[in-house]
Each structure stands twice: as structure tokens, then as C-alpha cells.
N, C-alpha and C positions, 0 to 999 in steps of 0.2 A: 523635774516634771512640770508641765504646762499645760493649759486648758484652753479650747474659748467655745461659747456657743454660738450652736450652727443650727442650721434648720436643717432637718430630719429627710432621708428620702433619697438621694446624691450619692456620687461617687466623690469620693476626696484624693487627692493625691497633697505631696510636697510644698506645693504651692499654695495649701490652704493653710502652712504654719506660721502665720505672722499672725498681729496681733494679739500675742498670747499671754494668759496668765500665770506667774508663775503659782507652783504651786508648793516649790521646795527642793529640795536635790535629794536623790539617791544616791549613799555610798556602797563599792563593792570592793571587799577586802577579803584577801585570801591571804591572810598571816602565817609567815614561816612556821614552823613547828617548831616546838621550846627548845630541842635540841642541838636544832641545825647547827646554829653559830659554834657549840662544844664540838659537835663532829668535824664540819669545819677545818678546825683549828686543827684538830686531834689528825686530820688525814694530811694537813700541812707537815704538821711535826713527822707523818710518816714517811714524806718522799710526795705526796700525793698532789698533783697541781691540779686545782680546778678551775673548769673555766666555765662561763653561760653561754648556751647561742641560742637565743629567744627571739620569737616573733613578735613580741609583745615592745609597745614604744619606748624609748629610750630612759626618758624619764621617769618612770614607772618602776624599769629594771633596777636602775641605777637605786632608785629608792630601795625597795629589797635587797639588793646586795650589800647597800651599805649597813643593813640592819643585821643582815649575818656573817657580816667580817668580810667578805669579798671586795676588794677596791675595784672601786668604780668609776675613776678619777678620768682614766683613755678608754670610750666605747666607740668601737667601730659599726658604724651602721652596715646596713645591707647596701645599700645607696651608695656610698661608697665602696665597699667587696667588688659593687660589681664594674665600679671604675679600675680597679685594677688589674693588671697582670699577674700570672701566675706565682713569678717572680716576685714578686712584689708584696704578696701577701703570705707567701712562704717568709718573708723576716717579718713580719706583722706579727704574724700569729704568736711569736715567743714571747712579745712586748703586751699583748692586751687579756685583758680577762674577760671581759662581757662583749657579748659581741647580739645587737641588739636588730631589730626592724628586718629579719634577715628570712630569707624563702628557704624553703626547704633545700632547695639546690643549692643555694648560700652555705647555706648549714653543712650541708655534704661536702663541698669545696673548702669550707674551713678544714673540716676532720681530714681530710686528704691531704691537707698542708701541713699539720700539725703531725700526722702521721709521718709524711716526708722529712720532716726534723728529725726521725727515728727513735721518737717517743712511743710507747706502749698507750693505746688510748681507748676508754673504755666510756661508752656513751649510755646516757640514760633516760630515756622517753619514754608517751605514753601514750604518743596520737599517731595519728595516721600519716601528717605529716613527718614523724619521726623516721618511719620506716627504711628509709635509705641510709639515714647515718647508722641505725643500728646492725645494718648490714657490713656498711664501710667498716664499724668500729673494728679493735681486735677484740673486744669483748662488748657485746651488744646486750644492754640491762633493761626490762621494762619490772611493769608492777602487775600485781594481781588484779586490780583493775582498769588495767590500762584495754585500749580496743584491740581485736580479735589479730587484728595487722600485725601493731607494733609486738603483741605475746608472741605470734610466729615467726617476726625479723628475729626475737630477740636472743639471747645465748644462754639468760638468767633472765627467771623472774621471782624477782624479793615477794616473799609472802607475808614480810612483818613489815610493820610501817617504820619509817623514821630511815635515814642513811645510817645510823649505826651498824646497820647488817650490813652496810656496805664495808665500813671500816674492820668490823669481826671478819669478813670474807677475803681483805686484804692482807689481813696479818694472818690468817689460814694459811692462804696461798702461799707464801714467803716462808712459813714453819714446814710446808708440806715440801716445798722446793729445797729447803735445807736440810731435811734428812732424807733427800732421795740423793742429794750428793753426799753426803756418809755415805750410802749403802756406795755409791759409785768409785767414790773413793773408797773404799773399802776393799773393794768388790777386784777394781781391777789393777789394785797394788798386791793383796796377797796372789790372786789367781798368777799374776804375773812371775811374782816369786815365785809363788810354788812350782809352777809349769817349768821354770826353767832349772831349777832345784832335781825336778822328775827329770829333765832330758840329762843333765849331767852326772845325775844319778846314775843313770841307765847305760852311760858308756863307761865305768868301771867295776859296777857289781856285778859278779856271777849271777846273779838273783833280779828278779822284780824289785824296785824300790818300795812300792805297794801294789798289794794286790787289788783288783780289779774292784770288790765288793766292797774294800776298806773303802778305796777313793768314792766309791758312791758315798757310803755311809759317813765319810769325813764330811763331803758336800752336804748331804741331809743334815748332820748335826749342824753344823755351820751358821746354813740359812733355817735351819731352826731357833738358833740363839738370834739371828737377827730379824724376826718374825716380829716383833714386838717395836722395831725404829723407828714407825709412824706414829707413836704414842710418847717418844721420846720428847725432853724441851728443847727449844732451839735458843742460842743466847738473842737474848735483846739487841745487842752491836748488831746481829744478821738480820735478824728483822725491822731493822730505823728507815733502812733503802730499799729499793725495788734491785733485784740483783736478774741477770742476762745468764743465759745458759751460755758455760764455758770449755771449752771440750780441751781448749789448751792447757787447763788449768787441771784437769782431769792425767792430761799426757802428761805435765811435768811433775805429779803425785806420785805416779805407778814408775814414774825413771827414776824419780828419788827413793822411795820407798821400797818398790819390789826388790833393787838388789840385798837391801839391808837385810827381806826376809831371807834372800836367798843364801847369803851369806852364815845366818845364826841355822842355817837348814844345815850347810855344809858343815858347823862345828855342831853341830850336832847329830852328822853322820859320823864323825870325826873321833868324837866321842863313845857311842856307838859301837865303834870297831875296832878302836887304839884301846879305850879304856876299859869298855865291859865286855869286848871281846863276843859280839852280840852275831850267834848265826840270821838265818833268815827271819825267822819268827820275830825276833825277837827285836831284831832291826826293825819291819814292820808296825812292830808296837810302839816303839822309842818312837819312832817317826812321825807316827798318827797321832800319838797325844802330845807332843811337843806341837807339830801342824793345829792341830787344832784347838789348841791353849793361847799359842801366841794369834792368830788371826781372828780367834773371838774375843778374845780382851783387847786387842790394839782398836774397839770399839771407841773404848771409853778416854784415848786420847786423839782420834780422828774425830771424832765427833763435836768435839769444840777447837776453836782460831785460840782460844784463853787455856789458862794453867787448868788440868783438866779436874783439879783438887777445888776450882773456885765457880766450878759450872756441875750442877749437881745432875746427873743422867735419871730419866722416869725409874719407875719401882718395877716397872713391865720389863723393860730393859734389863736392869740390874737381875732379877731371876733370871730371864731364860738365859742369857748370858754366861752368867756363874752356875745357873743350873746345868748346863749341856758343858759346860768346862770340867765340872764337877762329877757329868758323868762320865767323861770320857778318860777321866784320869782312874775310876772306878771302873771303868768296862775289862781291862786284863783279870778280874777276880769277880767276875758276874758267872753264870753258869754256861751262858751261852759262849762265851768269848774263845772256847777254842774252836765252835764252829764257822769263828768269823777269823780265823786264823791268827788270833793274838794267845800273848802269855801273858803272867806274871813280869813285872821289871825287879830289879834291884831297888828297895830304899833310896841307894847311893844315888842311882839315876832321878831320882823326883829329888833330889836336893839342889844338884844340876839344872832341872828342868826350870826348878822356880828361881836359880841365878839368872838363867838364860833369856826368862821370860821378861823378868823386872828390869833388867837390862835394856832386852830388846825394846820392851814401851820407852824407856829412857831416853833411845837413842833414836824411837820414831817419833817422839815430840819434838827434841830440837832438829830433825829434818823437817817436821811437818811446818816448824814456824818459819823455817826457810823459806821450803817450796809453796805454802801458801802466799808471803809475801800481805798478809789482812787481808785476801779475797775472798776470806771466810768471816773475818770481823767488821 
């Protein structure tokens, strides 16, 4: 700050700031928050690349970055950006972290570049000049304070301070993603079996393979036991990287896997017929709680890439699971069960059923560590 006196009365402009006194300097500092550099670090180790693109002058940024671990060593000015081709800054963008003195359009044209590398890219602002990148982003992030703009560009707005809600949000996402492929893998390796278990069923028995209100009530048990997978753990291996929805990875699950069910279906119609000499009813039964024993327990070794003894499944899980496994092997001796057209089985049969079943997990973990190939670890 500077002073000088003047005579009273006048207009001043720019021209009247020479001869001045000084009076001292004002500093203005906006200090990272204690955490940044920890979070930082912690979304590194997750997969997480961050980068700056500030309007604010080079040297200023450079300074903050290097105080919360971000290298600041190569800053691309806007000044630069804008000498270049599109080309040209599509290989930039993967080599620089801060990207400084840059206009808003600057800014948008980086994220479009950086997006073009087929990076997942998630931007975070709070001004008005923000408002186009948080649109470009795939995920557009402001803050509770931010202007009325950027809260309506944006996808998410943090209500807690600090980026750690960003990093808790990250590893959400990735837990939430990996037990929706359980359910998928689950989902469309038994269905597959089984369906095709019912058609070849159906061109040698005189009878229904199951009847019509079984098959609902198998389905309801089912997706009753798996009602509770979003409360499941996810292993830490899944969650280090950012992981891509994979539909091939999906196909090659249900080819591996669905004949296997289909297979212990067939020795177990097999059985059934040759051993317990089982009419309709009773086949029925054998059917339904063998179906429904082995595809709600082959939970708890799809659901981990690792030995499924060394990855422990939530507590939610584990009841409804063994609870609906547990009723279904109790439902032929409930009161209602002949009006759902089941019987009693033999003993002999549930001795059977639990070779069958410990078996069958046996023989869908070493497929499972096939056909995943670690695209689950």
C-alpha cells in the first residue's frame, strides 16, 4: 500500500500514482487445508490422477501444489494451449499436471482432451467460470457454497468440507460396482443353467419339471437371499483401481459356469429317478431345494477373485443366505407345503444333496479362477 497527498476537490485517475509513499505490503493467503496433501496422496494410491487447471498465475499455483504433493515441475500455460492444435495437446495433457493462466474455454479443451485419452474424468469447481467444464465432465462436482451456476452444472454437491468425501465417494462407488457384478455374475450363470436344465428337462419327463408357482417361489427365495449384496465387503485388490463395465467378462462367466449348474441339475434329476425312484411330486421337491441350495450358496464363492475362506462375506449376507437356504430345505415339512405341491424327501436324499452341493462350490471356484482371469482382483 501507498499514499501521497493531494489537494481535495478533483477527479483522479492512474496518472496521479507516482510519487508515492510506501506504506507497507498486504499479504493474501488462502492456505490448503490440513488434509489435502493426506487425501492427495491416499486418491494416488487409489488409481486417482489429479490434475489443476487454474486461472490463477503460474507461480502462485506452482507454489500450492508443491505444498500439497502435486508436481509442479511442467505447467502448461493457457498461452500456450492456445498455440496449439488439437493434436498436440491431446499428448500434453497425459505429461502435465497443473495447467495454469488458462480461460475457461482453455479449461473445457483440456477436459475434452483428457477425456479423449478415455480416461473417466471428474471435475471440481465453484465459479461461474467453472460451469462448462462441469458439464463436459463425466462427473461434474461443486461445493455447498459454490454460485448458483456451478450447483446447477454440477452432478454432485459435497456438503462436508475437505476432499476426503471425495476419496470415501470413490471407494463407495467401486464397492457398489463390485457387488452389482456378483449379483450379474450370479444372476446370469445360474439363470442360464437352470433354464437350460428346464428345457432339457421338459423333452423327457412325462410331467412338469417344476411347477409353475414353485418356479416363482424358487425366484422369490433366491433374490430374497440376495437382497442383503449391497451391504456385502468388497476385497481391497477390487477396490485399488478404477474397474470398466465388462459385458464379456459377464459372457465368459455364464459359458463357464451355467453348464456346470446344468450338469449337477442333470445328476441330480438322475438321481431322482434311478435312485429314489421319485414320481412327480416328489421330483418337484428334489429339484427345488437342490436349485435353490446350490445358486444361493455359490454366493459366497462368486463373490470374491480370492480363496472364499480368506475374504469374509457381511453378517447381512451370511443370514439371508443360509436363512432362505435353510428354509427351503425345511419347507417339504411346513404345513403349507402340500399346497405348494411339495412332499417330504428321504434322509438319504439330503445326504446327497449336501455332496452335491459342496462339490458343485468346489468345482465353481476353480472355473471361477479361470474364467475371471484377476478381472475381479
Amino acid at each position: 500500500m501507498a499514499y501521497a497527498e493531494v489537494d481535495p476537490g478533483r477527479t483522479f485517475s492512474k496518472d496521479d500514482e507516482h510519487n508515492l509513499v510506501l506504506a507497507g505490503f498486504l499479504g493474501f493467503v488462502d492456505p490448503p487445508r490440513e488434509d489435502a496433501t493426506e487425501v492427495l496422496a491416499k486418491l494416488a494410491c487409489e488409481g486417482v490422477r489429479v490434475q489443476v487447471l487454474t486461472g490463477d498465475n503460474e507461480l502462485v499455483t506452482a507454489q500450492i501444489c508443491e505444498r500439497v504433493g502435486i508436481p509442479a515441475g511442467n505447467i502448461l500455460t493457457g498461452e500456450e494451449i492456445e498455440k496449439m492444435s488439437d493434436s498436440a495437446l491431446f499428448h500434453r495433457v497425459e505429461l502435465v499436471r497443473v495447467f495454469a493462466r488458462v480461460s475457461p474455454a482453455q479449461k473445457n479443451r483440456v477436459l475434452r482432451a483428457i477425456k479423449a485419452r478415455g480416461h473417466v474424468v471428474g471435475y471440481l469447481g465453484d465459479g461461474i467460470n467453472d460451469a462448462p467444464c462441469l458439464h463436459t465432465a463425466d462427473v461434474g462436482i461443486s461445493v455447498s457454497g459454490a454460485v448458483d451456476v456451478a450447483r446447477d452444472a454440477a452432478d454432485i454437491i459435497l456438503l462436508e468440507p475437505g476432499l476426503g468425501v471425495l476419496l470415501t465417494g470413490v471407494l463407495e462407488g467401486r464397492a457398489a460396482f463390485g457387488n452389482v457384478m456378483k449379483y450379474l455374475l450370479m444372476g446370469t450363470s445360474s439363470n442360464f443353467g437352470n433354464m437350460f436344465s428346464m428345457a432339457g428337462a421338459a423333452v423327457f419327463l412325462p410331467f412338469l419339471p417344476m411347477l409353475p408357482s414353485q418356479i416363482l417361489l424358487n425366484n422369490f427365495l433366491y433374490d430374497l437371499a440376495q437382497i442383503s449384496i449391497p451391504s456385502d465387503h468388497v476385497d481391497a485388490e477390487f477396490t485399488r483401481k478404477p474397474r470398466r463395465w465388462d459385458i464379456a467378462l459377464i459372457r465368459r462367466f455364464m459359458w463357464w459356469v451355467g453348464p456346470v449348474s446344468s450338469a449337477y441339475d442333470a445328476l441330480t434329476f438322475f438321481v431322482l429317478l434311478k435312485v429314489f425312484h421319485a414320481d412327480a411330486r416328489s421330483f418337484h421337491t428334489g429339484w427345488f431345494v437342490e436349485s435353490l441350495a446350490t445358486q444361493a450358496l455359490v454366493i459366497f464363492v462368486i463373490r470374491t477373485a480370492k480363496n472364499p475362506f480368506k475374504s469374509k462375506p457381511s453378517t447381512a449376507l451370511i443370514v439371508t443366505t443360509v436363512g432362505v437356504v435353510a428354509f427351503g430345505l425345511a419347507l417339504p415339512w411346513l404345513p403349507f407345503a402340500d399346497a405348494l405341491g411339495f412332499v417330504p424327501l428321504p434322509f438319504a436324499y439330503f445326504a446327497f444333496l449336501a455332496v452335491a452341493t459342496l462339490t458343485y462350490l468346489g468345482i465353481v471356484e476353480g472355473v471361477k479362477r479361470v474364467a475371471l482371469r484377476d478381472a475381479m482382483g
